[in-house]
gemmi code that builds the backbone of each chain (N, CA, C; Angstrom):
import gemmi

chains = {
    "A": [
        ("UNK", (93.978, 125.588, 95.812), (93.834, 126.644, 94.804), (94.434, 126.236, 93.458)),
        ("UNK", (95.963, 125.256, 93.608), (96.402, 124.885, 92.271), (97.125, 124.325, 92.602)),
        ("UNK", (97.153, 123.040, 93.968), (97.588, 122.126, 94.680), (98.220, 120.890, 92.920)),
        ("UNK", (97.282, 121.033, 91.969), (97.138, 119.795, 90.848), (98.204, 120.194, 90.127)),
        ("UNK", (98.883, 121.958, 90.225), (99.951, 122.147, 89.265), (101.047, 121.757, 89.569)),
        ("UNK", (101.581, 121.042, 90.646), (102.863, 120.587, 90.961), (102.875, 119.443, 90.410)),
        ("UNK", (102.047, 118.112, 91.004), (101.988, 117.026, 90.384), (101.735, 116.405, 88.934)),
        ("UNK", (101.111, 117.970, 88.669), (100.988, 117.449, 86.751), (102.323, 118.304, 85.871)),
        ("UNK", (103.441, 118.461, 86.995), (104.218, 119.258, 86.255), (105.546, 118.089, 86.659)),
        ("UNK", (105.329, 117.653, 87.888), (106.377, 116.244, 87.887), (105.790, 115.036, 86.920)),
        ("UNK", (104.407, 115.208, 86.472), (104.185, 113.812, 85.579), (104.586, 114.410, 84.362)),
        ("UNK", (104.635, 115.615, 83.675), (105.289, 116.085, 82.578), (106.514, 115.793, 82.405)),
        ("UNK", (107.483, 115.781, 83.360), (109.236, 115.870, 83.579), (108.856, 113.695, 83.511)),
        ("UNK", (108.145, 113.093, 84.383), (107.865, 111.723, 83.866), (108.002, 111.404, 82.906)),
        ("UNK", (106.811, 111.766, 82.395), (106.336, 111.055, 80.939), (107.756, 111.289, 79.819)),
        ("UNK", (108.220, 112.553, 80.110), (109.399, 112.731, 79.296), (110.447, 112.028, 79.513)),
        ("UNK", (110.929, 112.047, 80.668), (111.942, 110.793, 81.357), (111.295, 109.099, 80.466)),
        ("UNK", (110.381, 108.657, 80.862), (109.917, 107.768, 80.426), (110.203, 107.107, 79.373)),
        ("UNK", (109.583, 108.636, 77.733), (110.061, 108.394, 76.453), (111.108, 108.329, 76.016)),
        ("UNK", (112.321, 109.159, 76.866), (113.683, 108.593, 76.628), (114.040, 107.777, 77.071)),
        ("UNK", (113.705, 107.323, 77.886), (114.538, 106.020, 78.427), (113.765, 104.814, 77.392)),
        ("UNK", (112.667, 104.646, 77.043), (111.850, 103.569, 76.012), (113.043, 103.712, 74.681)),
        ("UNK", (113.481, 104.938, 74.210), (114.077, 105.313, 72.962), (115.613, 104.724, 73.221)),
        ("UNK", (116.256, 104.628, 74.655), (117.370, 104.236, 74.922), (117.568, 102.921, 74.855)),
        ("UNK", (116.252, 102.342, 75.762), (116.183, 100.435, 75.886), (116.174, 100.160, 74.361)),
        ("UNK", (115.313, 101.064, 73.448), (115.571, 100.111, 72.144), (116.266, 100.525, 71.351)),
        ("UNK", (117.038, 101.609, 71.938), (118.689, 101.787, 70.712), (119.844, 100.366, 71.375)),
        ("UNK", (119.941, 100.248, 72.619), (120.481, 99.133, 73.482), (120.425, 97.755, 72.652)),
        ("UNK", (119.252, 97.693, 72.262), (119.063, 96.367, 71.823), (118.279, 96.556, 70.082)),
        ("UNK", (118.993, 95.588, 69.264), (118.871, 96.119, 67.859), (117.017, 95.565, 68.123)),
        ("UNK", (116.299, 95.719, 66.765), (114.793, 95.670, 66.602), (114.896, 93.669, 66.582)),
        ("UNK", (115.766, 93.240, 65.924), (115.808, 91.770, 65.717), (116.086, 91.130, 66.895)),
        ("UNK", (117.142, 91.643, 68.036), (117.276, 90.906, 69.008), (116.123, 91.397, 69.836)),
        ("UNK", (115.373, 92.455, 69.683), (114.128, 92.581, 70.528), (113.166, 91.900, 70.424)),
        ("UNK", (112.646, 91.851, 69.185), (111.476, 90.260, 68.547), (112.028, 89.018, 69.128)),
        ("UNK", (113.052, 88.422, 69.142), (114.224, 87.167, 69.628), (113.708, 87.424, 70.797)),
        ("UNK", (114.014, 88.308, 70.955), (114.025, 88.109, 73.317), (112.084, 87.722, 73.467)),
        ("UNK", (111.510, 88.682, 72.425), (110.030, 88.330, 72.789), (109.349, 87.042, 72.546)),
        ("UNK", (110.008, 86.473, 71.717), (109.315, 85.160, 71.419), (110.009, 84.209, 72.514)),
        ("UNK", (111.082, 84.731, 72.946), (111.987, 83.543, 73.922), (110.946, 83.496, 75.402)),
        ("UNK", (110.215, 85.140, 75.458), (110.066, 85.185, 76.787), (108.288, 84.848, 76.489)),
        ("UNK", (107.983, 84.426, 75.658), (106.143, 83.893, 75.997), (106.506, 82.642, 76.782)),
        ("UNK", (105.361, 82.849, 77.416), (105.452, 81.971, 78.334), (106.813, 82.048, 79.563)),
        ("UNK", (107.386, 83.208, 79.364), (108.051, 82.768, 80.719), (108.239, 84.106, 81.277)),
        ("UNK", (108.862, 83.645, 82.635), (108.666, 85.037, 83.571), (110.162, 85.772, 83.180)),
        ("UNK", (109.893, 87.056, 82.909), (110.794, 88.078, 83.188), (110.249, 89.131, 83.810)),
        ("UNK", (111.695, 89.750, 83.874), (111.770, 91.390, 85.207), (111.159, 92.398, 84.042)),
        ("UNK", (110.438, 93.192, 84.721), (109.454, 94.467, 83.463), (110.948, 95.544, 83.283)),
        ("UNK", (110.965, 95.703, 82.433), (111.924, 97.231, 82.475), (111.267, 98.407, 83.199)),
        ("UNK", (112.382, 98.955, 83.500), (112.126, 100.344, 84.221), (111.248, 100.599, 83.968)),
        ("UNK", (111.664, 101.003, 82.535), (110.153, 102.577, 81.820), (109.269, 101.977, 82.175)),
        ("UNK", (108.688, 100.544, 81.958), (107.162, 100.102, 82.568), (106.879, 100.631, 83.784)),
        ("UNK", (107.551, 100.641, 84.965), (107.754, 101.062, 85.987), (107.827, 102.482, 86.288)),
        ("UNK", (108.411, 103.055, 85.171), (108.287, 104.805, 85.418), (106.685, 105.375, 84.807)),
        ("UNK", (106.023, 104.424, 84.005), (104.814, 104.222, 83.182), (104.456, 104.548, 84.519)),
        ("UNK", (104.243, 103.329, 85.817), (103.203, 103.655, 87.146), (102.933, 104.524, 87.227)),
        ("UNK", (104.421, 105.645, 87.389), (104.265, 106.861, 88.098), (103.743, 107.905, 87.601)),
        ("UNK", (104.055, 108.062, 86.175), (103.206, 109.329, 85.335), (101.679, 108.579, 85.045)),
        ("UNK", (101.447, 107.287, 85.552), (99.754, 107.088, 85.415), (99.349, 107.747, 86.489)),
        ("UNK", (99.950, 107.244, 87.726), (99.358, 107.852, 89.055), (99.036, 109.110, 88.819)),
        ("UNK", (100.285, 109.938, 88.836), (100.436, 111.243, 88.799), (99.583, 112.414, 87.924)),
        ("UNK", (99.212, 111.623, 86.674), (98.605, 112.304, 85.287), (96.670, 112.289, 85.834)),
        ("UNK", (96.586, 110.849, 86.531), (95.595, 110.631, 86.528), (95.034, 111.389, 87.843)),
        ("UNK", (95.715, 111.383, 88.827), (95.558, 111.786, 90.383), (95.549, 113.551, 89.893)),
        ("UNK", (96.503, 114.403, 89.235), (96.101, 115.869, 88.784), (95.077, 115.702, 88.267)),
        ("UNK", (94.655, 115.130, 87.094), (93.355, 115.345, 86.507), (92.236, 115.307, 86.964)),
        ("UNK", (92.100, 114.359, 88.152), (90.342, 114.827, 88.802), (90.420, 115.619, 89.749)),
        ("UNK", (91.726, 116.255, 90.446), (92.173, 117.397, 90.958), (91.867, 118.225, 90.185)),
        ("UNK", (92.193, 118.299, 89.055), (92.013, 119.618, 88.332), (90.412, 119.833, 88.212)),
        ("UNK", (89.700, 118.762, 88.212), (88.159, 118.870, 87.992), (87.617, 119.316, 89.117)),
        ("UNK", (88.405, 119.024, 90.334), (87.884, 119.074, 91.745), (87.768, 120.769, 91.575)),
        ("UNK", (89.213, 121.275, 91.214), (89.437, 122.815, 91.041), (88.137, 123.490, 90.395)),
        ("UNK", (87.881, 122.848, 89.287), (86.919, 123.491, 88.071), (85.478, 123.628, 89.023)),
        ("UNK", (85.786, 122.520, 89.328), (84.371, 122.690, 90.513), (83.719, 123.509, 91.314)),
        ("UNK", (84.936, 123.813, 92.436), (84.908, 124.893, 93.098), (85.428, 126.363, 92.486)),
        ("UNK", (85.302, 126.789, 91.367), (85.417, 127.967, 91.014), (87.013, 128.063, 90.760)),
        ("UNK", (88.186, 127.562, 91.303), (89.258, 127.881, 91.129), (89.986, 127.718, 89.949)),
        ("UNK", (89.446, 126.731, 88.916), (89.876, 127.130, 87.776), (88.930, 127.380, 86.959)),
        ("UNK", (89.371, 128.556, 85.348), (88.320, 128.734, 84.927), (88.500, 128.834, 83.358)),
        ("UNK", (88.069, 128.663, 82.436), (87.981, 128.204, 81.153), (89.017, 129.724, 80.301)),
        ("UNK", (89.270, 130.757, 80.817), (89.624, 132.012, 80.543), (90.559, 132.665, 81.368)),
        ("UNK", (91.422, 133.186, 80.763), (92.671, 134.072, 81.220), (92.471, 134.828, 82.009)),
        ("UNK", (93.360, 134.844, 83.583), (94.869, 133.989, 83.850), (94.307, 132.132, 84.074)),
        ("UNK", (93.205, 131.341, 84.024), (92.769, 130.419, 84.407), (92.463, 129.784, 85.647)),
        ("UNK", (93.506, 130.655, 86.530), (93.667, 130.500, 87.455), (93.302, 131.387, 88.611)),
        ("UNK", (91.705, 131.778, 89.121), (90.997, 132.916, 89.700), (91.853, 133.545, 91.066)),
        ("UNK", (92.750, 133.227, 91.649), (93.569, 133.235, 92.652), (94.767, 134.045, 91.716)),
        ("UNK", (94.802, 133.671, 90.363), (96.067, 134.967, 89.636), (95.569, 136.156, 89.584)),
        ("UNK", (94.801, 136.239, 89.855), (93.869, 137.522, 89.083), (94.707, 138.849, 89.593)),
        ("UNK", (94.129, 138.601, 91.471), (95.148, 139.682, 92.388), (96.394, 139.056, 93.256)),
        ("UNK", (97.094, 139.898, 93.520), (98.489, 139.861, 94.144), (98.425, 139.378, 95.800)),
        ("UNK", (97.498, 139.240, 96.437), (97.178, 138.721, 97.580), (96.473, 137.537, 97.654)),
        ("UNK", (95.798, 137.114, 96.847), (95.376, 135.781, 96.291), (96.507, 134.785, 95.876)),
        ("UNK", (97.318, 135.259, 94.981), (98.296, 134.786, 94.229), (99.435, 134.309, 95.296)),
        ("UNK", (99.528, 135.388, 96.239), (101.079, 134.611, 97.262), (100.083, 133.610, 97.855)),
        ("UNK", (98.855, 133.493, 98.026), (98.517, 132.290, 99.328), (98.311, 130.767, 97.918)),
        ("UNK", (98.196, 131.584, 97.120), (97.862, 129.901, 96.189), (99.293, 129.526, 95.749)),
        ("UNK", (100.576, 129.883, 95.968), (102.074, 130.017, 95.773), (102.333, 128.927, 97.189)),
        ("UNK", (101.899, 129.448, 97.989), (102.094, 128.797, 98.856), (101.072, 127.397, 99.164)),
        ("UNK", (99.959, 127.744, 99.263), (99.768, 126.406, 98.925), (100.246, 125.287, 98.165)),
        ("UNK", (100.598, 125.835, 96.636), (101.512, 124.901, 96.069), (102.363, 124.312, 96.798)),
        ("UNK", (103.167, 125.074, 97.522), (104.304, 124.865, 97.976), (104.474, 123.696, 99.025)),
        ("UNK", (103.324, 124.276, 99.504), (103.337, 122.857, 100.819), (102.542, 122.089, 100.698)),
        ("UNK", (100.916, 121.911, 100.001), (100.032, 120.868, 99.674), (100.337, 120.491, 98.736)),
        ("UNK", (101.192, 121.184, 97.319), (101.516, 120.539, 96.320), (102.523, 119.841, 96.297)),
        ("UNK", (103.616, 120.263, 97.004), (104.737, 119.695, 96.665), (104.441, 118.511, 97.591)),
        ("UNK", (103.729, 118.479, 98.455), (103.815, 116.995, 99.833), (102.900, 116.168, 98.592)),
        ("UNK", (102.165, 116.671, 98.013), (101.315, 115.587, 96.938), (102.619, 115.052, 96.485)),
        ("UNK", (102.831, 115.753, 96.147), (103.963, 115.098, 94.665), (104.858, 113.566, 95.431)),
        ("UNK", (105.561, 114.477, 96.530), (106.145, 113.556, 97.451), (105.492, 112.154, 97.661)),
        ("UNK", (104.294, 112.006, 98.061), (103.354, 111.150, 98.721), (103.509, 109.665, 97.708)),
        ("UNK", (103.133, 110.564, 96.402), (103.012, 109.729, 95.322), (104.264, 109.306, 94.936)),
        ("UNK", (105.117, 109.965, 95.105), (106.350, 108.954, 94.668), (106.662, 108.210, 95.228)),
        ("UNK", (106.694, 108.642, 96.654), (106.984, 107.403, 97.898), (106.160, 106.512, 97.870)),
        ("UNK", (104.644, 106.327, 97.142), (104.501, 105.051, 96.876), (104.749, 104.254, 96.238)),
        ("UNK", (104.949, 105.289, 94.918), (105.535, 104.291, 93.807), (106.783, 103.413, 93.932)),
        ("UNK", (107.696, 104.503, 94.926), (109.043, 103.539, 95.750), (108.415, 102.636, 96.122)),
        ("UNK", (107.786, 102.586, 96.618), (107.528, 101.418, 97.620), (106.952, 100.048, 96.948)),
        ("UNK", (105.894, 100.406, 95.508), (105.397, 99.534, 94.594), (107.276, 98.950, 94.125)),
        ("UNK", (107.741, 99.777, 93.589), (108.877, 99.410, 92.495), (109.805, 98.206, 93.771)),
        ("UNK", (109.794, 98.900, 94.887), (110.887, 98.095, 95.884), (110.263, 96.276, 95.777)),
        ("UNK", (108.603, 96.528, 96.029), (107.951, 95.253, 96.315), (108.167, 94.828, 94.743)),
        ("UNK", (107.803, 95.499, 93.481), (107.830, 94.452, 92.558), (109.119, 94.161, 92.289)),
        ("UNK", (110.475, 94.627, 92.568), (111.957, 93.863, 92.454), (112.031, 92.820, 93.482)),
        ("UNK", (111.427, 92.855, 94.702), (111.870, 91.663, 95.718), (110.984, 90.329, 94.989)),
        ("UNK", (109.687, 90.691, 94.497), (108.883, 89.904, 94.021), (109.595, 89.283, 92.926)),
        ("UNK", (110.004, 89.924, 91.829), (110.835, 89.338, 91.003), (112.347, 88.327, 90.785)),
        ("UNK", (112.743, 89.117, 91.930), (113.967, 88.768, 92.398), (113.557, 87.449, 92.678)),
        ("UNK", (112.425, 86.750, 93.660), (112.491, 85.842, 94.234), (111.338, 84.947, 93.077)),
        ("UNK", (110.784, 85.184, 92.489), (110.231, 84.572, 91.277), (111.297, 84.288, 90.719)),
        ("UNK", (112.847, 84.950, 90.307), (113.541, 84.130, 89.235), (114.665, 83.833, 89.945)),
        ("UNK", (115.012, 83.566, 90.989), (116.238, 82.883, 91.874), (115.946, 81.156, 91.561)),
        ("UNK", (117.264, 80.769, 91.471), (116.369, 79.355, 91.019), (116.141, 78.399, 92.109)),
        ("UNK", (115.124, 77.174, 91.773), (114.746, 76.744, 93.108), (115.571, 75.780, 93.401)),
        ("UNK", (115.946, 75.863, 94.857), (116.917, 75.099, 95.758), (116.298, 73.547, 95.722)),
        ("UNK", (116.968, 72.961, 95.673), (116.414, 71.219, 94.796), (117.327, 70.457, 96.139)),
        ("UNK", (115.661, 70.317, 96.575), (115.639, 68.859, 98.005), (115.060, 67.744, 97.287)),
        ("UNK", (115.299, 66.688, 98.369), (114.869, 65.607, 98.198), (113.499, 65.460, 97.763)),
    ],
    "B": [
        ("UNK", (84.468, 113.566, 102.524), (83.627, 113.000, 101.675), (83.831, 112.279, 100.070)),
        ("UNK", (84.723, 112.928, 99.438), (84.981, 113.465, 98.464), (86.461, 112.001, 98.016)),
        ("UNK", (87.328, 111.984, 99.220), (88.291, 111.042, 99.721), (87.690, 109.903, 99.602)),
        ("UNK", (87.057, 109.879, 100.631), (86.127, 108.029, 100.596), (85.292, 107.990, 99.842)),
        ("UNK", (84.721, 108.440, 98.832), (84.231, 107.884, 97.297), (85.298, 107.337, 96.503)),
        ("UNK", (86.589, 108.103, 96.354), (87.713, 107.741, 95.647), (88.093, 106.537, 96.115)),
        ("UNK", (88.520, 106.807, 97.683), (88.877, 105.569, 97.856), (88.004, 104.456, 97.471)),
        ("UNK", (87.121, 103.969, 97.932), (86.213, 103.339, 97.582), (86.055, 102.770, 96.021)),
        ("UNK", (86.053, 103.460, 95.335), (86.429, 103.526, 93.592), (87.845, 102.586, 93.921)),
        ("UNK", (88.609, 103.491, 94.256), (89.697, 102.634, 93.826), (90.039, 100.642, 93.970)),
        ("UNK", (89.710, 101.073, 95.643), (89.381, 99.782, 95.794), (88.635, 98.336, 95.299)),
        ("UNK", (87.088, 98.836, 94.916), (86.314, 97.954, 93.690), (87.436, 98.133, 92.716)),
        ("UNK", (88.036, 98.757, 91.964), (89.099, 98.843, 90.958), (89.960, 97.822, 90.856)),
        ("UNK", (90.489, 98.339, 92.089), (91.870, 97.114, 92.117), (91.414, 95.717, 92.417)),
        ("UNK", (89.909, 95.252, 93.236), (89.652, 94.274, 93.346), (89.315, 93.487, 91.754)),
        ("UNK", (88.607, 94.295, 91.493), (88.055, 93.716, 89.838), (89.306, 93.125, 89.055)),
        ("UNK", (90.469, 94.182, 88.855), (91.728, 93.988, 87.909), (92.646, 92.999, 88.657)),
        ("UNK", (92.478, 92.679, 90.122), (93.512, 91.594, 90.404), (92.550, 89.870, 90.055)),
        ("UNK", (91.016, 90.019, 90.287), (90.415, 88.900, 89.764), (90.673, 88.743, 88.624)),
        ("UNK", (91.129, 89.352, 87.690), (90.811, 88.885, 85.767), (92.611, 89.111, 86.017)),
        ("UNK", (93.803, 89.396, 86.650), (95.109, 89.555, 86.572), (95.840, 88.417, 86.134)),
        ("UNK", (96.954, 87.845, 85.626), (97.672, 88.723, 84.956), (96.668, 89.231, 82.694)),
        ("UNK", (95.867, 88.452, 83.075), (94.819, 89.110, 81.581), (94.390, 90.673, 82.041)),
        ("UNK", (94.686, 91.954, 81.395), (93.999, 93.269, 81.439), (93.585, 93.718, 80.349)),
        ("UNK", (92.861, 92.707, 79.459), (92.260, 93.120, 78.165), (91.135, 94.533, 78.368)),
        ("UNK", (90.581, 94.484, 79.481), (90.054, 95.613, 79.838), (90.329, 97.246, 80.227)),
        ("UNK", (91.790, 97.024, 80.674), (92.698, 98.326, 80.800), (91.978, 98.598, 82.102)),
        ("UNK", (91.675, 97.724, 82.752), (91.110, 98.217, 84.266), (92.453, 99.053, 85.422)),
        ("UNK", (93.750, 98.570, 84.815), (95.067, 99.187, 85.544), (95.080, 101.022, 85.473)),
        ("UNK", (94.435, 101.213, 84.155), (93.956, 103.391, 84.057), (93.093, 103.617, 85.266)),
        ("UNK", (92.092, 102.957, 85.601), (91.203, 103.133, 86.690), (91.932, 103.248, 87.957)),
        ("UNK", (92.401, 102.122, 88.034), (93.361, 101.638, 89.690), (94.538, 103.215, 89.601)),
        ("UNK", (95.159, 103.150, 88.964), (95.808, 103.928, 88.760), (95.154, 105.793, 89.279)),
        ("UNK", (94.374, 106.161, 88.257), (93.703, 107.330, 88.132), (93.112, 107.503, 89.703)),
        ("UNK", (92.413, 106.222, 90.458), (91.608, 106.779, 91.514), (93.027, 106.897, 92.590)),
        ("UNK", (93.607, 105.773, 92.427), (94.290, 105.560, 93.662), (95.511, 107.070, 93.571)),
        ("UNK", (96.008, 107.307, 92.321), (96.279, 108.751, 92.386), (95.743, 109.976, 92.828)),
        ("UNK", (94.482, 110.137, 92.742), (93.494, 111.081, 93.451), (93.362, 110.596, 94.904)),
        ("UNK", (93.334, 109.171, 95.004), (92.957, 109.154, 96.744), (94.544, 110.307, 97.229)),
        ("UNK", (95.570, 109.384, 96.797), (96.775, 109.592, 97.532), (96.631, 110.946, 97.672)),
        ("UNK", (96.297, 112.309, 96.706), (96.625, 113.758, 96.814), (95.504, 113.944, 97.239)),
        ("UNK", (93.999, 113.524, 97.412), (92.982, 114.263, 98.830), (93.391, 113.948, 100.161)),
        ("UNK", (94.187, 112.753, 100.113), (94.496, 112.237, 101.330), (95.816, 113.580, 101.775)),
        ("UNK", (95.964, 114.199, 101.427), (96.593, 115.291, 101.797), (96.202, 116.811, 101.818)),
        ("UNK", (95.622, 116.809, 100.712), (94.714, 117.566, 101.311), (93.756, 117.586, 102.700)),
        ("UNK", (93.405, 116.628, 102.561), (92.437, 116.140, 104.188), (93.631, 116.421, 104.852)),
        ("UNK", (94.865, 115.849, 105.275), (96.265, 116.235, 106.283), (95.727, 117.916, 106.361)),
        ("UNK", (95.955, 118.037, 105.453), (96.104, 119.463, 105.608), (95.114, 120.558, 106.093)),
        ("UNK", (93.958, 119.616, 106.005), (92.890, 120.262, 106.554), (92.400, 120.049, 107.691)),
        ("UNK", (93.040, 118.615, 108.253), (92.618, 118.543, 109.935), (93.861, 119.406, 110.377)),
        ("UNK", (95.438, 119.478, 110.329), (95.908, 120.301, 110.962), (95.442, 121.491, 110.787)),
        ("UNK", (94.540, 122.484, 109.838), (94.167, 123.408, 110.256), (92.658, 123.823, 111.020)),
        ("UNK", (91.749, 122.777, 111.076), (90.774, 122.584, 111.523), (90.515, 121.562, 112.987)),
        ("UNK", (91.386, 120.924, 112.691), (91.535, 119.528, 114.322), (89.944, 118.771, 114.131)),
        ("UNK", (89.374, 118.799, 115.265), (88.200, 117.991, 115.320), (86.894, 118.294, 114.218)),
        ("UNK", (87.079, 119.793, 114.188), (85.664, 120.142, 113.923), (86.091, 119.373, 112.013)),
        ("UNK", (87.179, 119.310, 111.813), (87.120, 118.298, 110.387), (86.203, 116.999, 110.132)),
        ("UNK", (86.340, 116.793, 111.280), (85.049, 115.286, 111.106), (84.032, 115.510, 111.171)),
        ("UNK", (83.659, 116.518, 111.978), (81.448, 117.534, 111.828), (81.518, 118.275, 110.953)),
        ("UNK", (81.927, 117.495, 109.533), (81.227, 118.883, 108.793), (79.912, 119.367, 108.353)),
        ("UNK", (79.298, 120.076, 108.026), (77.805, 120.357, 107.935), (77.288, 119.890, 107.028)),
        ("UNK", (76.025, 119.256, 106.875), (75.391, 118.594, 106.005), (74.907, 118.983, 104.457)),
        ("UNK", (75.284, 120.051, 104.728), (75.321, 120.809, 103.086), (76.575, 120.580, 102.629)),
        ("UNK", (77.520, 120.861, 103.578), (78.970, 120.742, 102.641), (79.396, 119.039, 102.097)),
        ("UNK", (78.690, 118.037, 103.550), (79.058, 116.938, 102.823), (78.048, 115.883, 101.744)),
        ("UNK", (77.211, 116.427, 101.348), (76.622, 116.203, 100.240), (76.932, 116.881, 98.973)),
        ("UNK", (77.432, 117.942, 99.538), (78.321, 118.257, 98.001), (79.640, 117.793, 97.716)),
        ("UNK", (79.979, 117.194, 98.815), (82.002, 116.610, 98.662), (81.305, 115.063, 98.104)),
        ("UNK", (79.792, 114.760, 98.046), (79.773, 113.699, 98.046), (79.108, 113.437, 96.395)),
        ("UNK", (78.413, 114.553, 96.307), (78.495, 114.804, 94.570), (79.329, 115.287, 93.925)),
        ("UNK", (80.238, 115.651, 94.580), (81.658, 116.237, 93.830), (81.961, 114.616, 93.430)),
        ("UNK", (82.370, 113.384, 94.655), (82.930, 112.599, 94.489), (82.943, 111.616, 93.483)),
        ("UNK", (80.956, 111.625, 93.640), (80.607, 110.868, 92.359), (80.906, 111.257, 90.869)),
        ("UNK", (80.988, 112.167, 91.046), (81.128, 112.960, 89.432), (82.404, 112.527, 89.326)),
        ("UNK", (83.195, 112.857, 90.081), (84.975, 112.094, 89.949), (85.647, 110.779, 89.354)),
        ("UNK", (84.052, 110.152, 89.892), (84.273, 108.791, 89.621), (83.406, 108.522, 87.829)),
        ("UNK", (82.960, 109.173, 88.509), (82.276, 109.248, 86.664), (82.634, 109.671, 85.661)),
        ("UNK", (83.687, 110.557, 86.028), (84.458, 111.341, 84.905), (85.590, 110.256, 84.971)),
        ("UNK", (86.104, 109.775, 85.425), (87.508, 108.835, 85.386), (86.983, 107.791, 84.817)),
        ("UNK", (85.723, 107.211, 84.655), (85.335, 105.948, 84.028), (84.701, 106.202, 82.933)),
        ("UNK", (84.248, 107.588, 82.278), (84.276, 108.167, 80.936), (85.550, 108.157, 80.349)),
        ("UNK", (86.753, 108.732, 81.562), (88.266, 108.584, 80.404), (88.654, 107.318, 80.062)),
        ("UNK", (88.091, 106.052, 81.401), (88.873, 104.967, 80.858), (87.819, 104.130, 79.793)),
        ("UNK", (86.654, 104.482, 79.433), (86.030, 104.348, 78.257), (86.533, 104.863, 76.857)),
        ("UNK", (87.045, 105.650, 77.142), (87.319, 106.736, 75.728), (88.780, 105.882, 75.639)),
        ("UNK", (90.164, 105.305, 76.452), (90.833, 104.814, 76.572), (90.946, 103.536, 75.717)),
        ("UNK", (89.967, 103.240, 76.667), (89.688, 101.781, 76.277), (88.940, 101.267, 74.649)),
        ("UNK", (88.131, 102.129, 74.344), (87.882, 102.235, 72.869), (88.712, 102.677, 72.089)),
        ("UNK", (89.613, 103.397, 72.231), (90.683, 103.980, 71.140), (91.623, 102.820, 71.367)),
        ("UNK", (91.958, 102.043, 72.474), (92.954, 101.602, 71.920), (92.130, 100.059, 71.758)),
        ("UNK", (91.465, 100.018, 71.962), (90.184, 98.447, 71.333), (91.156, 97.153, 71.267)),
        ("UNK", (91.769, 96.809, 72.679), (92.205, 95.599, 72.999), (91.692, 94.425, 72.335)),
        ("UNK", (90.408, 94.274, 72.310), (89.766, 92.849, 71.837), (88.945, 93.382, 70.283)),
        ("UNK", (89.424, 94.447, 70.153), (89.375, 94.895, 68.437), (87.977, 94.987, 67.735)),
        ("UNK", (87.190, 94.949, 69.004), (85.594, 95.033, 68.639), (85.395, 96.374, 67.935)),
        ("UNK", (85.956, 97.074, 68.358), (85.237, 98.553, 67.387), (85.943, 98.555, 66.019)),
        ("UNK", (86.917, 98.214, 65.996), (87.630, 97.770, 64.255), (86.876, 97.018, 63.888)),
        ("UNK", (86.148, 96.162, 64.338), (85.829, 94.794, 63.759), (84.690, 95.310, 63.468)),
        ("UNK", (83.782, 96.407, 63.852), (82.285, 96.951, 64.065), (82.703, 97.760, 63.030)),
        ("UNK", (83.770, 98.854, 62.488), (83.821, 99.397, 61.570), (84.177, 98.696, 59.888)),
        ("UNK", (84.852, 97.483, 60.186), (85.329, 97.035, 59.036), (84.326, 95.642, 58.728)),
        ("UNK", (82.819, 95.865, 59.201), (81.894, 94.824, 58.795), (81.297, 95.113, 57.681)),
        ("UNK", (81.147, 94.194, 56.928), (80.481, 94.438, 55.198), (78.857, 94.193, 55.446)),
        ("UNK", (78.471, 95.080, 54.745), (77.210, 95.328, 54.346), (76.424, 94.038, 53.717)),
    ],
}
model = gemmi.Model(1)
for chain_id, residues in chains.items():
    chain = gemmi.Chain(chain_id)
    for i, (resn, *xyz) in enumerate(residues, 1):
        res = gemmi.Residue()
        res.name, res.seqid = resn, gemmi.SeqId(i, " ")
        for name, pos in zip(("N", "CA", "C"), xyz):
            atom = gemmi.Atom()
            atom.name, atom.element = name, gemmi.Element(name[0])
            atom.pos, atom.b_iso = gemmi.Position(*pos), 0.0
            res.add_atom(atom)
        chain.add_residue(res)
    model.add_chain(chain)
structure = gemmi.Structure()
structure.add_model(model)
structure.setup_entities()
């Protein structure tokens, strides 16, 4: 009924997380030592910063509500005009699409983060072992 | 129905963007992204619909799954209209600047 409003309301609290933390990495580091680090690192491997990484999650998330939300438009449940939401209209409609949120939306939300854990875990081991340096045999 | 179009999408997706990887002059990563986000939340929805349905979730009637199956396509068509509109605004290989700033 409005399963898409949980997950496009954790990619909102994202995307915002995101832009501060981008505004933090480059108060951290002046604009000159940021150009410096970029020309040092063409051509070579470094670890992505977070925010790239928090980037995944409000793509997933932004993108995965949005053809949800079309899926909605589809079937009648959302609609171009106030409350938007045809399940607000009456008070017995409204507790079962509350609840749906509650348990199809919020397990969305869940689902998707736990993958993104799981992306972020694999791309640090990946990295980790891309820049460990190599053990020098014969 | 609706699930395995996405999935499906996603998959050609991610296959395409790991052949041309680490180059994404194409922004094929909005696609991978966008479907594989939609698989993950039908894929729960579907959870949620065999525990309330059990078997009869897999017979569904042939009207309903031709429409989960034009729903699907349209899904996919609308996500590869956004990553068009994406992909032209931000004009990686600068062809549409270059198409606007050609002299007569």
């Amino acid at each position: 009924m409005a399963c898409f409003l949980v997950p496009a309301a954790e990619a909102a609290v994202v995307t915002i997380a995101t832009q501060i933390l981008i505004a933090h990495e480059n108060k951290i580091l002046p604009k000159y030592k940021r150009e410096e680090n970029a020309r040092l690192a063409v051509g070579a491997e470094k670890k992505a910063p977070f925010s790239q990484k928090l980037r995944w999650l409000s793509n997933l998330l932004w993108g995965g509500a949005f053809l949800l939300a079309f899926e909605h438009v589809w079937h009648g449940e959302v609609v171009p005009w106030f409350p938007f939401l045809t399940a607000a209209s009456n008070p017995a409609d409204a507790s079962v699409m509350l609840h749906e949120m509650s348990t199809v939306g919020v397990t969305m939300a869940i689902l998707v983060t736990a993958v993104w854990a799981v992306m972020v875990l694999v791309s640090n081991a990946m990295t980790k072992k891309a820049l460990s340096p190599v053990a020098v045999t014969k | 129905m609706t699930l395995l179009t996405t999935v499906f999408a996603a998959i050609i997706c991610t296959i395409l963007w790991y052949k041309k990887a680490p180059n994404d002059e194409m922004k094929l990563n909005i696609l991978c992204f966008m479907y594989w986000g939609a698989s993950i939340m039908w894929l729960v929805d579907a959870i949620f619909e065999y525990a309330e349905l059990k078997a009869a979730y897999f017979t569904p009637a042939l009207e309903d799954m031709v429409n989960d199956l034009y729903l699907g396509l349209s899904v996919v068509a609308l996500g590869l209209i956004v990553w068009l509109v994406v992909l032209l605004i931000k004009d990686p290989k600068g062809v549409v600047k270059a198409s606007f700033l050609r002299k007569k």
